[in-house]
ZATI-596524 format. One record per residue (C-alpha): z, y, x; residue in three letters. Coordinates in steps of 0.2 Angstrom, whole numbers, plus 2048, in hexadecimal, padded with zeros to 3 digits. Each point is the difference from the previous one (the first is absolute). Layout:
REM residues N
<r Z="Z" Y="Y" X="X" resn="ALA"/>
...
END
This chain:
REM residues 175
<r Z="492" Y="999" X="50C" resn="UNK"/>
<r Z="7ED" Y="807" X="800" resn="UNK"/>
<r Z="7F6" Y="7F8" X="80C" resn="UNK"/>
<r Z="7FA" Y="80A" X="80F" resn="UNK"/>
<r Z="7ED" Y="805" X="800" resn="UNK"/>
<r Z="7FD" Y="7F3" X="80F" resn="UNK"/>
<r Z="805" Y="7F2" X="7F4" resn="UNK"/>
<r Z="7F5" Y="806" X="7F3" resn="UNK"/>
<r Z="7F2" Y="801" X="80D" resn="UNK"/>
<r Z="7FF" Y="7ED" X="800" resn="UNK"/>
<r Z="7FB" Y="801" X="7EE" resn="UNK"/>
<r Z="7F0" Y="80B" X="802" resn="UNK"/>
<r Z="7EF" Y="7F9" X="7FA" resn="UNK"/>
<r Z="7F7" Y="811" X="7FC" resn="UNK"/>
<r Z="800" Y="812" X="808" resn="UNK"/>
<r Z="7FB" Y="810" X="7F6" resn="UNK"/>
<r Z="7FE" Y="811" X="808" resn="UNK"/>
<r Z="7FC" Y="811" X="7FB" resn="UNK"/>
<r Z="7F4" Y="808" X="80C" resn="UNK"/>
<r Z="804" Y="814" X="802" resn="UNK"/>
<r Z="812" Y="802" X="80C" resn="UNK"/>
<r Z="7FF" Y="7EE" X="801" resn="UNK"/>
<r Z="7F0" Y="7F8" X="809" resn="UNK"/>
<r Z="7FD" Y="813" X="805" resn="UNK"/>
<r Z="80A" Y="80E" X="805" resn="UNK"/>
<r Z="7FC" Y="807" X="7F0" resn="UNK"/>
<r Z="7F8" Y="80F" X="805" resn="UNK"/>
<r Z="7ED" Y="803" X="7FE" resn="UNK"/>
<r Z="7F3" Y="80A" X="80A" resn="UNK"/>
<r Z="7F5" Y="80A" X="7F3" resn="UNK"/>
<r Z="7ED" Y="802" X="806" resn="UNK"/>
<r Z="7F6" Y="80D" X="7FC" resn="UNK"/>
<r Z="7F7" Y="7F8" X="7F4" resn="UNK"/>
<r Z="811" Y="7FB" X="7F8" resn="UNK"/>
<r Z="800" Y="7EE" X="806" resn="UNK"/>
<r Z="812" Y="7FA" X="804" resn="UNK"/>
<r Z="804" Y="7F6" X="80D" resn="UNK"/>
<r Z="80E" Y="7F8" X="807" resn="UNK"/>
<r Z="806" Y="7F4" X="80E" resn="UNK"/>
<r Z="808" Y="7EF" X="801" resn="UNK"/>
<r Z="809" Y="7F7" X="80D" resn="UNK"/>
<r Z="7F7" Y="7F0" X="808" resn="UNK"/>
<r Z="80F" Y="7F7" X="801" resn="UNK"/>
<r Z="804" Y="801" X="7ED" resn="UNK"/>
<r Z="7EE" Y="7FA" X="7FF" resn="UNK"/>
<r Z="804" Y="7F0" X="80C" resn="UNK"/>
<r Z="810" Y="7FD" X="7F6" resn="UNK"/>
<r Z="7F4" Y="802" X="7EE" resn="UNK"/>
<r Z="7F5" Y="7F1" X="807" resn="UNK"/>
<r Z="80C" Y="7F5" X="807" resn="UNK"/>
<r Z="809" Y="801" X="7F1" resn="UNK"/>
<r Z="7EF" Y="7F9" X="7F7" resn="UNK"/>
<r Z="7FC" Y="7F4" X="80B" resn="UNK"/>
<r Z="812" Y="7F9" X="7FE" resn="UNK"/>
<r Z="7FB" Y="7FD" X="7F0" resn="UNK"/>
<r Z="809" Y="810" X="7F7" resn="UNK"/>
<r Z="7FA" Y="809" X="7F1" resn="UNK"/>
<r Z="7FD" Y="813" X="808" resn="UNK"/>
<r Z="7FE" Y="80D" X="7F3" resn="UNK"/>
<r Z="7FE" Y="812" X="800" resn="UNK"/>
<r Z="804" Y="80B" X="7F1" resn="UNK"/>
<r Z="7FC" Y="813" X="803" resn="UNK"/>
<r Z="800" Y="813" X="7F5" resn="UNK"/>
<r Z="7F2" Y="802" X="80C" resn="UNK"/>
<r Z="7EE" Y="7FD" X="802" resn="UNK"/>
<r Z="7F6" Y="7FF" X="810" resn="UNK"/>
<r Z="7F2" Y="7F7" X="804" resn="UNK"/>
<r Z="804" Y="7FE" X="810" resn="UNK"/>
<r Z="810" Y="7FC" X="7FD" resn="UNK"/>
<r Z="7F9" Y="7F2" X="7F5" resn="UNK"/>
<r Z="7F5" Y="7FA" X="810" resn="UNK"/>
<r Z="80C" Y="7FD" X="80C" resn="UNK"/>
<r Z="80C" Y="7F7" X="7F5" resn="UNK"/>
<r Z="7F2" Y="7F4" X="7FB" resn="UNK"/>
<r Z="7FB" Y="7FF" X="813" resn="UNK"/>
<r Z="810" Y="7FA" X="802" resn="UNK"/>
<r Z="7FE" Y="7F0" X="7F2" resn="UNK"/>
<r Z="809" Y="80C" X="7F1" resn="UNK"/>
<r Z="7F9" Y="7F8" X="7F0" resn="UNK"/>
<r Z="80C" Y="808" X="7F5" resn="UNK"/>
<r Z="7FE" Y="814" X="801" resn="UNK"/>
<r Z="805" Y="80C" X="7F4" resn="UNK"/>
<r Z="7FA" Y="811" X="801" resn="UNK"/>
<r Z="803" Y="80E" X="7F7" resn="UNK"/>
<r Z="80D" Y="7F8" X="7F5" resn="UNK"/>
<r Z="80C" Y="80B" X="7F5" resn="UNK"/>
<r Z="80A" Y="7F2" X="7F9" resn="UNK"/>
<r Z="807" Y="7F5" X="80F" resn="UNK"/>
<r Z="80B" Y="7F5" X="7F2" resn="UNK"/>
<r Z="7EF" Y="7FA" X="7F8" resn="UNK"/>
<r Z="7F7" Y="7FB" X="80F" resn="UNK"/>
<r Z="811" Y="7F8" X="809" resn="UNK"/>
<r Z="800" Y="7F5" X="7F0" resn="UNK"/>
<r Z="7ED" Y="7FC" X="803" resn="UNK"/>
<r Z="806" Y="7FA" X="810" resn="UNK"/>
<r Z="80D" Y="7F5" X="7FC" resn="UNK"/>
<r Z="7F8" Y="7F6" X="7F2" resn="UNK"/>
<r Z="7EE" Y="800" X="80D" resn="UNK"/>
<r Z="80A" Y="7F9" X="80D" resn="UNK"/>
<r Z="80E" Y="7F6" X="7F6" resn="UNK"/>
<r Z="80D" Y="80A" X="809" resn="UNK"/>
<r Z="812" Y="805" X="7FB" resn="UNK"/>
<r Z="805" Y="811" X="802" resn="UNK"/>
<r Z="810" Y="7F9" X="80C" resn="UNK"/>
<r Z="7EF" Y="7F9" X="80D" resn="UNK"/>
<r Z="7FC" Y="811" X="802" resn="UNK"/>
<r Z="800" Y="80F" X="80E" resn="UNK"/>
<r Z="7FC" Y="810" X="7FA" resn="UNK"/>
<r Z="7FF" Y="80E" X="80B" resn="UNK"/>
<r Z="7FF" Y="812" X="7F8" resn="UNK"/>
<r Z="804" Y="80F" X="805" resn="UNK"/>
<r Z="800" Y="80F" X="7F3" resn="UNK"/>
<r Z="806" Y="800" X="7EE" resn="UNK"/>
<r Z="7ED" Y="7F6" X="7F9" resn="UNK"/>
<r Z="808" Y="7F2" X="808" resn="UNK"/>
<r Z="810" Y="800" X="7F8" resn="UNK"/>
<r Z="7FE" Y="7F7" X="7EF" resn="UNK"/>
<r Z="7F7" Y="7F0" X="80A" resn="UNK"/>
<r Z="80E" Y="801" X="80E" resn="UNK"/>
<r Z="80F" Y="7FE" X="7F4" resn="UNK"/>
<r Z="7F6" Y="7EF" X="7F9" resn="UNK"/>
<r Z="7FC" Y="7F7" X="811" resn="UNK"/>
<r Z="80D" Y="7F5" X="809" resn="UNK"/>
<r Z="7FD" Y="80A" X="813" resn="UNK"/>
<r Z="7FF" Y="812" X="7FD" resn="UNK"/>
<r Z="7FA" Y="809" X="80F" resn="UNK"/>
<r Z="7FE" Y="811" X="807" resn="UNK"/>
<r Z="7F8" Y="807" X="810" resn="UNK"/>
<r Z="80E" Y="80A" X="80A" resn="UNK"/>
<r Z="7FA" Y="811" X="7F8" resn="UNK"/>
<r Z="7FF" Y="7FC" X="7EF" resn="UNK"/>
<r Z="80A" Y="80C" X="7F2" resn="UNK"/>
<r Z="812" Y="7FD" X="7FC" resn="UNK"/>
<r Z="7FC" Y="7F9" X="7EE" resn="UNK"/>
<r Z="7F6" Y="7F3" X="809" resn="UNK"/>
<r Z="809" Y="7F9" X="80E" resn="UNK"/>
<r Z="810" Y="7FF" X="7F5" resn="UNK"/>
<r Z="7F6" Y="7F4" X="7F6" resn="UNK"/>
<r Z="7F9" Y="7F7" X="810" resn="UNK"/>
<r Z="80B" Y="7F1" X="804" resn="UNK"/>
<r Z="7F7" Y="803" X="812" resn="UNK"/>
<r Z="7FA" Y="810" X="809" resn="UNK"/>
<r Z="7F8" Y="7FE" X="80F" resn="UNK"/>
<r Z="804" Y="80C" X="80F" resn="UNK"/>
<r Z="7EC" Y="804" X="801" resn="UNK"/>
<r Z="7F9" Y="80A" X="7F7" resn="UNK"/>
<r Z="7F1" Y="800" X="7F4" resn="UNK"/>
<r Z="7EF" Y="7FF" X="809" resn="UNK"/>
<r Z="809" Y="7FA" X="813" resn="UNK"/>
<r Z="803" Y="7EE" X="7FC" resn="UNK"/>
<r Z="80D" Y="7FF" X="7F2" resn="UNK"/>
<r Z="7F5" Y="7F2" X="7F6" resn="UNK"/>
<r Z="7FE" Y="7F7" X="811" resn="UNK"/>
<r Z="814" Y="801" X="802" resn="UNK"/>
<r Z="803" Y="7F5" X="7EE" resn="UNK"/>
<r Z="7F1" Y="7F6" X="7FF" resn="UNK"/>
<r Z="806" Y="7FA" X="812" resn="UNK"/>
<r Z="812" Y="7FE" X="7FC" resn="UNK"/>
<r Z="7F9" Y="7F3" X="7F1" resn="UNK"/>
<r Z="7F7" Y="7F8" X="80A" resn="UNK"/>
<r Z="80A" Y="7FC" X="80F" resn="UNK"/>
<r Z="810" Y="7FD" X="7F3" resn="UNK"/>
<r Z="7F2" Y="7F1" X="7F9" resn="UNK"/>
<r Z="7FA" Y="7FC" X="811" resn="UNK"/>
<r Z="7F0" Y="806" X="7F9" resn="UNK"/>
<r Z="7FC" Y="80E" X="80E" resn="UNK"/>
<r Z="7F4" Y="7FE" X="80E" resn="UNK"/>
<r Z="807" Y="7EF" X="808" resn="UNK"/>
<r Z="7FA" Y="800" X="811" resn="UNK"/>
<r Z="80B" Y="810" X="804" resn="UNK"/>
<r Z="80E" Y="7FB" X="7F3" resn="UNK"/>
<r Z="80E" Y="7FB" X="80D" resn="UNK"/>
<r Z="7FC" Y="80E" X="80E" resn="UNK"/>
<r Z="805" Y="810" X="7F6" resn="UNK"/>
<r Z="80D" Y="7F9" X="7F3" resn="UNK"/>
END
């Protein structure tokens, strides 16, 4: 029998995330000047940082390129940010082997067909709730937020609690 995602939660030592429908809603607001911008949710960015200071490897592998994007993931401690990548598979493998990770100790959450090959190579493939079909059939876990509104927050926390990692002063009151 397969385990459930929750058991494989306890096995987690690295989290990987896409950054477009994922740690933002993916939609963008085009400037005049032709700038894009977009918005991310300050609870994924608590979850991000908790995660690191636990001691977890945080990376962030993205098509897209944004400087500030770039910013506030390194405000938040994100050593290991990859922008503008076209081939996911070669930087996930950098990852591994810098990190001396297994592909079954990580989370990757994706959420549109770039994410794919990486997803079908991790052990806890993860979608936000509005992800494409292709990718939540892949996902062993889709979360019922959706990308941008705290879906990153939903599984980094679940690891954590599973691994009584999470913010222990309010661990017993909301489990």
């Amino acid at each position: 029998m397969a385990q459930s995602y929750k058991e494989l939660l306890n096995n987690v030592k690295g989290f990987i995330f896409d950054v477009d429908g994922v740690l933002t809603n993916g939609m963008v607001t085009i400037y005049p000047g032709g700038e894009l911008v977009r918005q991310m949710n300050i609870k994924d960015g608590y979850a991000l940082k908790t995660a690191i200071d636990a001691g977890f490897p945080v990376c962030i592998i993205s098509g897209g390129s944004n400087i500030g994007v770039r910013s506030r993931l390194e405000g938040l401690g994100i050593k290991d940010i990859y922008l503008g990548v076209h081939d996911k598979i070669e930087k996930y493998h950098e990852i591994l082997e810098l990190h001396n990770l297994k592909p079954e100790e990580i989370v990757y959450m994706g959420d549109d067909i770039p994410d794919y090959p990486v997803m079908e190579l991790v052990g806890i493939p993860c979608a936000p709730q509005d992800a494409v079909p292709e990718i939540k059939a892949v996902s062993k876990y889709v979360s019922p937020i959706k990308g941008g509104e705290g879906c990153v927050r939903d599984i980094i926390e679940q690891v954590l609690r599973v691994q009584e990692k999470w913010n222990g002063k309010f661990y017993a009151k909301f489990d």
